[in-house]
C-alpha positions in Angstrom: 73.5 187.7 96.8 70.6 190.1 98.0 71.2 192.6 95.3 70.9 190.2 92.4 67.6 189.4 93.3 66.2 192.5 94.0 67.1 193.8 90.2 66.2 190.3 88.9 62.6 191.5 91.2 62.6 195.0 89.3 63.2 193.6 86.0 60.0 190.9 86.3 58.1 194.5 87.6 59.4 197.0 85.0 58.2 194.1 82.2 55.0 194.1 84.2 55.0 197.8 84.3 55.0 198.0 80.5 52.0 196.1 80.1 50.5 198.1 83.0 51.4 201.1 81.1 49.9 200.1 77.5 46.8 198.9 79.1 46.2 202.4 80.9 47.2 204.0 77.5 43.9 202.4 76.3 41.5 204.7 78.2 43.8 208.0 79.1 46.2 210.6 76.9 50.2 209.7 77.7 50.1 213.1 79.6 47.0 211.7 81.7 48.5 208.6 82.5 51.5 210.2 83.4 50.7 213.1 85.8 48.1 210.9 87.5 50.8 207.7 87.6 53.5 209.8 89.4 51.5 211.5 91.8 49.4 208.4 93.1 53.1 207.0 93.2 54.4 210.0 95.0 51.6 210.0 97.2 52.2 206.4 98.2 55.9 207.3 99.7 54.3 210.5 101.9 54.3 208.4 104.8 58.5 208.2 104.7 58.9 211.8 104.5 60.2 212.2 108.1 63.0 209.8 106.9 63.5 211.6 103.5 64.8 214.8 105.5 68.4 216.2 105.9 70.0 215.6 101.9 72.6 217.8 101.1 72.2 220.7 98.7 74.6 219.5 96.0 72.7 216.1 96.1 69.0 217.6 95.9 70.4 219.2 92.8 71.4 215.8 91.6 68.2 214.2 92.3 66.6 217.2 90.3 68.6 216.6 87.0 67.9 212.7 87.3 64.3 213.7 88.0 64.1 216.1 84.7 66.2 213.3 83.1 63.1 210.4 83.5 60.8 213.4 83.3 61.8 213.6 79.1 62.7 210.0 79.1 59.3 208.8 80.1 57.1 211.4 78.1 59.4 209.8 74.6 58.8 206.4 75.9 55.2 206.5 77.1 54.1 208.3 73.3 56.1 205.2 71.7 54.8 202.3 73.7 51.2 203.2 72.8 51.4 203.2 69.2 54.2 200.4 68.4 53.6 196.9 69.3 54.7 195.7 73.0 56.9 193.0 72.6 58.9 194.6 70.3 58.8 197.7 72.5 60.3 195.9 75.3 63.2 194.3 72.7 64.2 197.3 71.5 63.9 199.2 74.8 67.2 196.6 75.5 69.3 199.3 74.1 69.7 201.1 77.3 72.0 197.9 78.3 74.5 199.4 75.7 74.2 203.1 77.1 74.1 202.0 80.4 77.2 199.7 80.2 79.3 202.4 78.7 78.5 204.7 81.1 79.7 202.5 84.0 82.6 201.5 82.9 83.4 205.2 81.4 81.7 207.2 84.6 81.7 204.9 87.7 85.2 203.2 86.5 83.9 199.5 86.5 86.1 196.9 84.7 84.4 194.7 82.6 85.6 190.6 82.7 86.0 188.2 79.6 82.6 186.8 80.3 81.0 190.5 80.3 81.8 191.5 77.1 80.8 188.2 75.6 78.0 188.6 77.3 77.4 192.4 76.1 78.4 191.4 72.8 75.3 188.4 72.9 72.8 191.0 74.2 74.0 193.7 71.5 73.7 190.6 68.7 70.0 190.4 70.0 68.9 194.1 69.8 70.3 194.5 66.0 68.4 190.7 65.1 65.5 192.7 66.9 65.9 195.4 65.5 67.1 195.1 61.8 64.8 192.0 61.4 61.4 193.6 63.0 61.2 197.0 62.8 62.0 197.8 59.0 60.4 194.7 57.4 57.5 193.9 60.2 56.0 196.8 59.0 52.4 194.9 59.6 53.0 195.1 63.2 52.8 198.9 63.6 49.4 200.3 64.9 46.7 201.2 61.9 47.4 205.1 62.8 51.6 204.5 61.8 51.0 203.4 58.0 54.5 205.0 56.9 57.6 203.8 57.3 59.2 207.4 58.5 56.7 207.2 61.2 57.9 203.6 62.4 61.7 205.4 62.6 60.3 207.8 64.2 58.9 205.7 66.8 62.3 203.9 67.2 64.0 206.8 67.7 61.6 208.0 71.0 62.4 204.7 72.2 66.0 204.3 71.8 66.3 208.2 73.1 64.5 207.1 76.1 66.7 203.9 76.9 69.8 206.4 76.8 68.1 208.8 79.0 66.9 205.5 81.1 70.7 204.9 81.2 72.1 208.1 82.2 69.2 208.0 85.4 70.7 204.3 86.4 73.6 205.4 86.4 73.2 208.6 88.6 71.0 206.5 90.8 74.8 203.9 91.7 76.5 207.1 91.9 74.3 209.0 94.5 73.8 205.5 96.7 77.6 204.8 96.6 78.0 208.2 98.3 76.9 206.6 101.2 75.1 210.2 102.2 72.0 209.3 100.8 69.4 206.2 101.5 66.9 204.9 99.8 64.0 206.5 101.1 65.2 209.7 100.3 66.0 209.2 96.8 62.5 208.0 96.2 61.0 210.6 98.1 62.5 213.6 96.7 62.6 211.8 93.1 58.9 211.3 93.0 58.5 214.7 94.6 59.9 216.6 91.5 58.5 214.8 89.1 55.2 215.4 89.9 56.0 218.9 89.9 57.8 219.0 86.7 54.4 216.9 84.8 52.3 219.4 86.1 54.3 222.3 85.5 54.2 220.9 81.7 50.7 220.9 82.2 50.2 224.1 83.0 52.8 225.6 80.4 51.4 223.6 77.2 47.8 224.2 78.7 46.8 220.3 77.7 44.0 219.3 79.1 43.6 217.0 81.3 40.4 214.3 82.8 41.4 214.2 86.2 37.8 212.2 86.6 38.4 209.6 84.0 42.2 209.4 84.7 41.2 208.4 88.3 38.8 205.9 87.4 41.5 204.1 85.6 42.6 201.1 87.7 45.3 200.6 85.6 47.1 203.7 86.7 46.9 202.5 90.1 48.4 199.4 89.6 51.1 201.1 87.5 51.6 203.4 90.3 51.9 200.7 92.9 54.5 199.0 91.0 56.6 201.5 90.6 57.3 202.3 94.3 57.7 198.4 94.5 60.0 198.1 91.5 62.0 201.6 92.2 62.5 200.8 96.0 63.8 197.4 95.1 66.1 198.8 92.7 67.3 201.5 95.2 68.2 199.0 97.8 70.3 197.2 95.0 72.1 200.2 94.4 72.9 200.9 98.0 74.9 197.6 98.0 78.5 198.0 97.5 79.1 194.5 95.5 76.7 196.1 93.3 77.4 197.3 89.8 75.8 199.1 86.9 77.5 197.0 84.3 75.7 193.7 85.7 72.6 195.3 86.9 72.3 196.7 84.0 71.7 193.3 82.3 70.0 191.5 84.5 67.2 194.2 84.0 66.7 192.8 80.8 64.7 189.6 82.0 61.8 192.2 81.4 61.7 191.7 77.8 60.6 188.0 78.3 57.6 189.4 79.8 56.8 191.7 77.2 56.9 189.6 75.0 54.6 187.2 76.1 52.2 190.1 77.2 52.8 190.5 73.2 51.0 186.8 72.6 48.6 186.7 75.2 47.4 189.8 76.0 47.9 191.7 72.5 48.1 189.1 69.9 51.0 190.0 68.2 52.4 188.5 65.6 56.1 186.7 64.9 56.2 186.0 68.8 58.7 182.7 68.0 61.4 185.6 65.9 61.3 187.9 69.3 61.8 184.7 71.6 64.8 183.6 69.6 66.4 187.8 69.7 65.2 187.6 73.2 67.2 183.9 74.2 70.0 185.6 72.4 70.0 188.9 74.9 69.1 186.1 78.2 72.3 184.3 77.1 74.4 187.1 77.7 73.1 188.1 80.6 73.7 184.7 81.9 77.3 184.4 80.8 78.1 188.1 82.2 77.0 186.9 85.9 78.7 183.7 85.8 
C-alpha cells in the first residue's frame, strides 16, 4: 500500500531532519534556525501557489490553528533538542504515538484491533524503559550547560509538550485531507505561509535579534528546509488516502528513532547507545505487530 510507504519515507526524513536540526543548532540561535528554516521551506513551495488557491474560509482558519499549533510545538522542541542528547531526544520524542493514538480513536473515531493495542502497549513499554531508565539516572548524558537535575525535567517536559502538540497537528492534518475539499498542495502552501509569518511576527514582538548573514550561510538550514517539503509533502499524500489512519501512521513514524539514535553513536558519540537500541527494538516491535 502507497500510503505505508510514504509515512515509512517521512519517518526515515523526520529522523534525518533531527540530525539536520541539531547540526544547524551548532552555528545559529533556535530562533535563527527557525525563521530562516521555514521561510527557505516556504519559499521552495511558491511555485504551486496557482494550485494552492480556492480553500474555504472555515478551512484557512483550520490550517491557521494547526500552523500556530507547530509554530509553539517547534520553538519547545527546537530549544530541547539542542541542549539534551539526540538519541535520547528522538526516544522520548515517541510519546506523541500515545497523544496521537488517543486522539484518533477519540476524535476521528478509529477502532483499534487486538494487534494495535499490543502493539501500543509495546511502544508505550519502550518510552517509560527510555524514559525512567535514561533520563533521571543518565544524568552524564545531558549537555555541560544542564548540570541540575530540575533542568533535565525541564527539558523533558519541552519535549514531551511538543510531541502532544506534534499530535494534535497530525491529527488535524487526517481531518482536513479526509474532507476531500482540500489537496495536498494547499495545505503545504498555506501551512508554510503562516508560519513564516507567525516566526517573524515573534521576531518582531520579542525584538530578538537575528543574523540573517550567518543564518544564510548555514548549509544546514538548507538541507533541513529541503527535507521538510520532501518529508511534509509525502506525509500529506498519505493522509489524503482514505485506507489511511492516524492510529497506524502514527506508529510507523516512529522508525525515526532508529536513526536518531545512530546519529547519537556516530555523529555525536553518545553514550549507552546498546540501552536506547533495546527501548528502541521494544517500540519497532509494536509497530510491527500493530500493521500486521
Amino acid at each position: 500500500m502507497l500510503w505505508i510507504w510514504l509515512v515509512l519515507l517521512y519517518g526515515v526524513i523526520k529522523g534525518l531532519r533531527e540530525i539536520v536540526k541539531k547540526k544547524s543548532m551548532e552555528k545559529n540561535s533556535v530562533l535563527e534556525v527557525l525563521f530562516l528554516y521555514t521561510l527557505l521551506s516556504f519559499l521552495m513551495v511558491v511555485p504551486t501557489a496557482p494550485k494552492a488557491m480556492g480553500v474555504a474560509p472555515e478551512l484557512m482558519v483550520c490550517i491557521v490553528i494547526k500552523s500556530f499549533v507547530i509554530f509553539v510545538a517547534w520553538i519547545m522542541g527546537f530549544k530541547a533538542l539542542r541542549k539534551i542528547p539526540i538519541s535520547l531526544y528522538g526516544l522520548l520524542d515517541l510519546s506523541r504515538v500515545i497523544f496521537s493514538t488517543l486522539m484518533g480513536v477519540l476524535f476521528l473515531r478509529e477502532v483499534m484491533h487486538t494487534g494495535q493495542v499490543i502493539g501500543l502497549l509495546l511502544v508505550c513499554t519502550g518510552l517509560l524503559m527510555c524514559r525512567y531508565g535514561e533520563v533521571f539516572s543518565g544524568k552524564k548524558e545531558t549537555s555541560k550547560k544542564e548540570e541540575s537535575g530540575a533542568v533535565s525535567v525541564k527539558l523533558v517536559f519541552f519535549v514531551l509538550c511538543s510531541a502532544f502538540l506534534n499530535g494534535v497537528s497530525g491529527t488535524m492534518d487526517k481531518a482536513l485531507m479526509r474532507t476531500g475539499e482540500l489537496t495536498s498542495t494547499q495545505l503545504q502552501f498555506w501551512y508554510m505561509l503562516f508560519l513564516v509569518l507567525f516566526y517573524g511576527g515573534y521576531i518582531l514582538m520579542t525584538r530578538e535579534k537575528v543574523r540573517f548573514v550567518s543564518a544564510l550561510k548555514n548549509y544546514w538550514i538548507w538541507l533541513l528546509s529541503l527535507l521538510f517539503v520532501i518529508g511534509d509533502r509525502a506525509l500529506f499524500i498519505a493522509n489524503q488516502s482514505p485506507d489511511s489512519r492516524v492510529t497506524i501512521m502514527t506508529l510507523l513514524k516512529q522508525v525515526c528513532c532508529i536513526v536518531t539514535i545512530l546519529a547519537g553513536k556516530f555523529l555525536f558519540r553518545e553514550k549507552k547507545i546498546l540501552y536506547k537500541l533495546f527501548c528502541a527494538a521494544v517500540i519497532i516491535t509494536g509497530m510491527v505487530i500493530a500493521v500486521l
